[in-house]
C-alpha positions in Angstrom: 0.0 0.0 0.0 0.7 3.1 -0.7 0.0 6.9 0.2 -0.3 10.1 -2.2 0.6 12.1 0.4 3.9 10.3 1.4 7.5 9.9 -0.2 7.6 13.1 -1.8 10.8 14.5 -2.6 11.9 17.3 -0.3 13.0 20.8 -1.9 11.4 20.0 -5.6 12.6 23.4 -8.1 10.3 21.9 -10.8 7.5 19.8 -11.1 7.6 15.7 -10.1 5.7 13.5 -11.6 5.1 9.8 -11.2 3.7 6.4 -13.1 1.7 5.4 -10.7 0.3 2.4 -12.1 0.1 2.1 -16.4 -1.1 -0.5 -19.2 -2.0 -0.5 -22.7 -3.4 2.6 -23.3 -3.7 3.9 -19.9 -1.4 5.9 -17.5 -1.9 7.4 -13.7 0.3 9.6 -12.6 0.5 11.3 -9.7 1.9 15.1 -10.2 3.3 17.1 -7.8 4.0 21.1 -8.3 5.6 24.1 -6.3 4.0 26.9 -7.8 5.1 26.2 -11.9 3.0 27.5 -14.6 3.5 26.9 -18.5 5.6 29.1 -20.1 4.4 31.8 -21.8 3.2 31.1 -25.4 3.2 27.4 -24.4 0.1 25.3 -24.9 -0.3 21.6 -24.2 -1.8 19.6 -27.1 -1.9 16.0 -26.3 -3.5 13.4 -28.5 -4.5 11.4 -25.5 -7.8 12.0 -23.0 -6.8 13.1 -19.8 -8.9 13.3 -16.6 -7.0 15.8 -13.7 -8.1 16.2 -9.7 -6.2 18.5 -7.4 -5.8 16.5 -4.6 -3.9 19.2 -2.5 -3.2 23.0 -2.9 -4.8 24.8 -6.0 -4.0 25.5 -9.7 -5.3 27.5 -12.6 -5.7 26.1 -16.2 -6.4 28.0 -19.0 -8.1 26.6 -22.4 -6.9 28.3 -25.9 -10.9 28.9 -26.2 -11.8 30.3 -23.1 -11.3 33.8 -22.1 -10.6 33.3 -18.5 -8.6 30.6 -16.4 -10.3 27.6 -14.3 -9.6 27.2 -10.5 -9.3 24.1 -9.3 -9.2 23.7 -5.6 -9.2 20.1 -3.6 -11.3 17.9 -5.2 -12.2 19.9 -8.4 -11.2 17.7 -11.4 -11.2 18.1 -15.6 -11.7 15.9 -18.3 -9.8 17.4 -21.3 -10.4 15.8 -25.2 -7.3 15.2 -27.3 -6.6 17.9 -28.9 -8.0 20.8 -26.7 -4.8 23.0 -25.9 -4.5 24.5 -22.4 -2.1 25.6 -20.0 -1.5 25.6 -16.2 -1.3 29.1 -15.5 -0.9 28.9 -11.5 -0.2 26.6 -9.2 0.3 26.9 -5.0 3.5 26.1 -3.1 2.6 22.7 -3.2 0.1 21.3 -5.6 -1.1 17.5 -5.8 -2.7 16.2 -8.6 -3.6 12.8 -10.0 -4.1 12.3 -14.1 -5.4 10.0 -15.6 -4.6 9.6 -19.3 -5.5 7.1 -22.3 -5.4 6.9 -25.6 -8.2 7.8 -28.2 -11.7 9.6 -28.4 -13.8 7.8 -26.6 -14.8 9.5 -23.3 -17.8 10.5 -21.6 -18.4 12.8 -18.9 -20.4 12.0 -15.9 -20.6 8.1 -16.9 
């Protein structure tokens, strides 16, 4: 067994991440930040689905077709398509998320 929480490595200067458990098609990671954002003029634009919670802290992501930036505090999570570009544009001192990625188009909110 394992904890989320635990085994983090002390005094991170950029942002951790870790397979948590993978298989075909399918990744969990859990992602740990200290208060990185994209660079500017950077967009992510990944070909797989990826489902995010904040499991500790807070962060802002920002979609290429929104005007304004999402807040995501403990417990708020995203589903974001293949394809939809966004960018973390805040996160706190010490941000914990868990993502969830696989591959294709076939994805359903809510189910």
């Amino acid at each position: 067994m394992d904890n989320l929480f635990t085994a983090i490595p002390p005094g991170l200067d950029r942002e951790w991440f870790q397979t948590l458990a993978a298989g075909p098609g399918v990744r969990v990671e859990r992602i740990v930040s200290t208060g990185q954002a994209s660079p500017d003029g950077f967009w992510y634009d990944q070909q797989e689905t990826e489902w995010v919670v904040v499991l500790e802290g807070e962060a802002r992501v920002r979609f290429a077709d929104m005007a304004e930036d999402l807040t995501l505090r403990v417990g708020d999570h995203l589903l974001i398509a293949p394809g939809r570009r966004h960018r973390v544009t805040y996160t706190a001192a010490r941000t914990v998320w868990l993502a969830v990625w696989w591959e294709g188009t076939h994805w359903k909110e809510g189910a």
